[in-house]
KOLTOR-439805 format. One line per 5 residues: number of its first residue (from 0); for each residue x negated, y negated, z negated of N, C-alpha, C, O. Coordinates in nm, 4 decimals, always signed. Example, Ala and Ser with C-alpha at 12.3 -4.5 7.8 and 13.67 -1.06 7.14 Angstrom:
// residues 2
0> -1.3190 +0.5690 -0.7800 -1.2300 +0.4500 -0.7800 -1.3200 +0.3300 -0.7800 -1.4236 +0.3319 -0.8465 ~ -1.2850 +0.2250 -0.7080 -1.3670 +0.1060 -0.7140 -1.2900 -0.0030 -0.7870 -1.3409 -0.1138 -0.8039
***
This chain:
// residues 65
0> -0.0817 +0.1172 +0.0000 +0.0000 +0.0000 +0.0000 -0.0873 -0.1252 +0.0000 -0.0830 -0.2063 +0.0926 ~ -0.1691 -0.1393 -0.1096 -0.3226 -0.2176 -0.1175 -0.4025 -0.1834 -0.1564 -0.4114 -0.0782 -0.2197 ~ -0.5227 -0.2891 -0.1231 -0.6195 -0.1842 -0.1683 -0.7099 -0.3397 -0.1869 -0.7372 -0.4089 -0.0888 ~ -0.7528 -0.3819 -0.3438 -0.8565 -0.5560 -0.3656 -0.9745 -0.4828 -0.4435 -0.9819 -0.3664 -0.4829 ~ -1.0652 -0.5897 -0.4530 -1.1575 -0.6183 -0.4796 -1.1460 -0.6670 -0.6643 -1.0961 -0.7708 -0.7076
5> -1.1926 -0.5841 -0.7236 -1.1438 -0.6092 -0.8574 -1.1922 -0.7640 -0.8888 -1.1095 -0.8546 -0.8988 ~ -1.3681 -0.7906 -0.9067 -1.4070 -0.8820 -0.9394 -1.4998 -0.9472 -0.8176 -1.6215 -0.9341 -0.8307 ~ -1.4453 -1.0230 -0.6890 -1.5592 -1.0381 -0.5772 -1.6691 -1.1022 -0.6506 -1.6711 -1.1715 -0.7523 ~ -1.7767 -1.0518 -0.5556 -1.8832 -1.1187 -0.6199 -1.9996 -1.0716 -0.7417 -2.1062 -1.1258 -0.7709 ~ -1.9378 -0.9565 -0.7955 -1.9425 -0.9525 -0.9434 -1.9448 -0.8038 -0.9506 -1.9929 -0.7619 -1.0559
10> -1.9201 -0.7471 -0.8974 -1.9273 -0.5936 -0.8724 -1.7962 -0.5166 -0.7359 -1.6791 -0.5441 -0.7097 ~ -1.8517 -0.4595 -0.7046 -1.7852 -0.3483 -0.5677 -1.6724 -0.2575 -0.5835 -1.6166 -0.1932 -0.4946 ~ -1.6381 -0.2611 -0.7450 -1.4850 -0.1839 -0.7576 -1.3792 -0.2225 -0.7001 -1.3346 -0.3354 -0.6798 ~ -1.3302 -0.0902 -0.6673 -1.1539 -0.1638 -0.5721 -1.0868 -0.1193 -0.6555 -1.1357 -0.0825 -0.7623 ~ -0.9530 -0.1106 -0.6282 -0.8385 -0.0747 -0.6901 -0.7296 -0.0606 -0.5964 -0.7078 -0.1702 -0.5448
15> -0.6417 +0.0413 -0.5473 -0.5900 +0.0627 -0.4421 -0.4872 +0.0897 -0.5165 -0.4912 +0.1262 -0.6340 ~ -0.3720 +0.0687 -0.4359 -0.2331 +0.0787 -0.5053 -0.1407 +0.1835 -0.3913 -0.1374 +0.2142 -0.2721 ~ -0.0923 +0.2030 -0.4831 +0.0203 +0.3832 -0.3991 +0.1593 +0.3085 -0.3636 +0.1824 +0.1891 -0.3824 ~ +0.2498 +0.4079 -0.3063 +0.3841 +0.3567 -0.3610 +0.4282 +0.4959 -0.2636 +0.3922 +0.5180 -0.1479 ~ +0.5169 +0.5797 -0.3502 +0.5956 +0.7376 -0.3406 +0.7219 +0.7072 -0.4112 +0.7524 +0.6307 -0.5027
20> +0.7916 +0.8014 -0.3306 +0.8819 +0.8651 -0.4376 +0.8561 +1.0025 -0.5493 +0.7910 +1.1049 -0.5285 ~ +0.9190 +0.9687 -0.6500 +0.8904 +1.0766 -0.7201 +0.9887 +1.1044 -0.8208 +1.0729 +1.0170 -0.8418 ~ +0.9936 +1.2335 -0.9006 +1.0596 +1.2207 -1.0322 +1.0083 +1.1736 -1.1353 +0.9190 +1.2448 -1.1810 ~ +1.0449 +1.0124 -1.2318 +1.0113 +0.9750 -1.3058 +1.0884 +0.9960 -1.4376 +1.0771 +0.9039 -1.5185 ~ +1.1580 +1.0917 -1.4702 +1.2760 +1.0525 -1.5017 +1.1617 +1.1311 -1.6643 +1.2143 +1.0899 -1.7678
25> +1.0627 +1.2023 -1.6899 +0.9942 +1.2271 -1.7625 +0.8875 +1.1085 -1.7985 +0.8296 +1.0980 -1.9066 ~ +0.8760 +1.0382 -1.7079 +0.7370 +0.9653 -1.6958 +0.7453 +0.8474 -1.7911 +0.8554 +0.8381 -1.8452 ~ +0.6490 +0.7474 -1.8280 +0.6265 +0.6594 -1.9104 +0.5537 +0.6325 -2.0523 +0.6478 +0.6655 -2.1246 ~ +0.5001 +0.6130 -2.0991 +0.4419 +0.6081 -2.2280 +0.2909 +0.5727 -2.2281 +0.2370 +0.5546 -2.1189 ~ +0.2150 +0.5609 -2.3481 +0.0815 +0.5611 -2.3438 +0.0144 +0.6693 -2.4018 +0.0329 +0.7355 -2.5039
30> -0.1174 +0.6719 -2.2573 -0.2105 +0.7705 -2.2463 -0.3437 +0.7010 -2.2843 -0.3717 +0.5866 -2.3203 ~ -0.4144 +0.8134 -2.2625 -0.5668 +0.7650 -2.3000 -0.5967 +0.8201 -2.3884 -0.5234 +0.8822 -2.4653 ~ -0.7616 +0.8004 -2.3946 -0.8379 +0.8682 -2.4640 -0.8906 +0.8026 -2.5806 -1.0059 +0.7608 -2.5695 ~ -0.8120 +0.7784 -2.7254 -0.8360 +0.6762 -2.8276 -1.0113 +0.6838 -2.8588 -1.0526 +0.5845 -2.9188 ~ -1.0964 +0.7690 -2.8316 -1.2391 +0.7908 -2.8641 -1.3328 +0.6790 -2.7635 -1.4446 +0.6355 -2.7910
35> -1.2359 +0.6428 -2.6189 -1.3055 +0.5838 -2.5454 -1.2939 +0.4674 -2.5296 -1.3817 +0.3996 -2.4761 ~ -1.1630 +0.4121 -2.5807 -1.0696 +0.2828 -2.6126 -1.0284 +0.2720 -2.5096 -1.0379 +0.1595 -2.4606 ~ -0.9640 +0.3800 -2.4275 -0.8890 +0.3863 -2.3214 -0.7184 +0.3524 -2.3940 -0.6773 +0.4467 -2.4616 ~ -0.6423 +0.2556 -2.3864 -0.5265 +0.2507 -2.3657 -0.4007 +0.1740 -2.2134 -0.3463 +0.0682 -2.1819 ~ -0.4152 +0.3283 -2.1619 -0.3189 +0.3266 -2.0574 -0.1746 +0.3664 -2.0943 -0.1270 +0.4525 -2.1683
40> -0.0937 +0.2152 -1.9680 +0.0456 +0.2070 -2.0630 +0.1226 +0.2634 -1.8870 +0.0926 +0.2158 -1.7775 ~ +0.2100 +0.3599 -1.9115 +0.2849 +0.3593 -1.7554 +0.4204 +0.3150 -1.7864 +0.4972 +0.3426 -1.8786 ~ +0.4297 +0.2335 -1.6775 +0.5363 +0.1359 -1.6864 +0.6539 +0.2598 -1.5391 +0.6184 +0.3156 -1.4354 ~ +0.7744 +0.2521 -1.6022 +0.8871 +0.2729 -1.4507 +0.9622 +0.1945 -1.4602 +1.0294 +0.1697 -1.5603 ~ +0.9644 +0.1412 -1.3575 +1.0743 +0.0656 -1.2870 +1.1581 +0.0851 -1.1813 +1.1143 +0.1684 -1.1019
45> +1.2772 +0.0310 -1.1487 +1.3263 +0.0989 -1.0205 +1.2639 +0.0104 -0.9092 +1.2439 -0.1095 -0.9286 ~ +1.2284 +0.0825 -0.7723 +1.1905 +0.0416 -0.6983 +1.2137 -0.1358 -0.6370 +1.1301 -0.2166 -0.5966 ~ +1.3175 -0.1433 -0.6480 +1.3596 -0.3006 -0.5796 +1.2895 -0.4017 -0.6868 +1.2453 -0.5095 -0.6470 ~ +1.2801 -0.3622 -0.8299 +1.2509 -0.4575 -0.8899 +1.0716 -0.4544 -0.8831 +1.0107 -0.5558 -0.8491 ~ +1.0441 -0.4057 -0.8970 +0.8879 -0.3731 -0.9100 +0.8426 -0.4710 -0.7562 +0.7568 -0.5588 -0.7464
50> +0.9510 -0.4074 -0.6326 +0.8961 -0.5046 -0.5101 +0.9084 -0.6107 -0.5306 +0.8156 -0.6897 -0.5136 ~ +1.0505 -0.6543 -0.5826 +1.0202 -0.8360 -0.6191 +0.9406 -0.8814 -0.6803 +0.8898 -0.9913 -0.6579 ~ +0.9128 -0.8076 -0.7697 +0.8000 -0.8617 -0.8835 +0.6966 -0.8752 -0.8109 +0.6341 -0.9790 -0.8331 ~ +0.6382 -0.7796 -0.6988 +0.5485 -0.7934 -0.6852 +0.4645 -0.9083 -0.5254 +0.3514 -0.9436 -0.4920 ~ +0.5954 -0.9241 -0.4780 +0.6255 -1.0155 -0.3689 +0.6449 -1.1455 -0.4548 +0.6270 -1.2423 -0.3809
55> +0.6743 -1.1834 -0.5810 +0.7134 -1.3317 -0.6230 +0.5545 -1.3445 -0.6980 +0.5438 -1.4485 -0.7629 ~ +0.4436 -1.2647 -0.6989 +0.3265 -1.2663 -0.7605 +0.2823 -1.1923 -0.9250 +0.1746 -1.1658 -0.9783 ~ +0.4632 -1.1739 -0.9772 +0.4498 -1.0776 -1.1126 +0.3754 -0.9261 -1.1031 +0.3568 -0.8420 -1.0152 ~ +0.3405 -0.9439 -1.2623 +0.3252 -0.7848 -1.2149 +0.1560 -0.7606 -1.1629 +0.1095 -0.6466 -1.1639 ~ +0.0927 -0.8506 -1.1293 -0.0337 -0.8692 -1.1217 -0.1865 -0.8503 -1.2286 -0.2987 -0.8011 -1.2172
60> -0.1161 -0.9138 -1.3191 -0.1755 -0.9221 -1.4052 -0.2380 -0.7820 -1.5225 -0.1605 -0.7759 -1.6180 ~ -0.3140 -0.7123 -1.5303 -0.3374 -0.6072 -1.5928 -0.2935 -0.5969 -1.7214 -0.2696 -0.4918 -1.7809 ~ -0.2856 -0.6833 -1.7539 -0.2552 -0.7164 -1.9412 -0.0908 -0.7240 -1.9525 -0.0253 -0.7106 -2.0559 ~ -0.0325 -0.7532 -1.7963 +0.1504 -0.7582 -1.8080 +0.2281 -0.6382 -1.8324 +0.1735 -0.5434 -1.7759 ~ +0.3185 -0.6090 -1.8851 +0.3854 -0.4684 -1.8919 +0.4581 -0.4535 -1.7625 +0.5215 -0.3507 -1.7388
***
């Protein structure tokens, strides 16, 4: 769907973004590995909203739910 440049300039990581259908109807919560100070949060949303959000610029931000 995309695919940026985390920090130009500053290092060569990307970050590429998906977009499927799937069954979410299990999905959501936080993962990670508390030893590594990994806290990953998965967010579901229904599709239309997630596109607006992400067409009006929301939703960008790593730190946003």
């Amino acid at each position: 769907m995309y695919s940026y440049v985390v920090s130009p300039g500053c290092m060569d990581e990307t970050v590429t973004m998906f977009c499927g259908h799937v069954d979410s109807s299990t999905a959501g919560g936080h993962f990670g590995l508390s030893h590594e100070g990994e806290d990953i949060r998965v967010v579901v949303k229904p599709f239309d909203e997630a596109w607006n959000e992400f067409h009006a610029g929301g939703g960008l931000d790593i730190r946003s739910p």
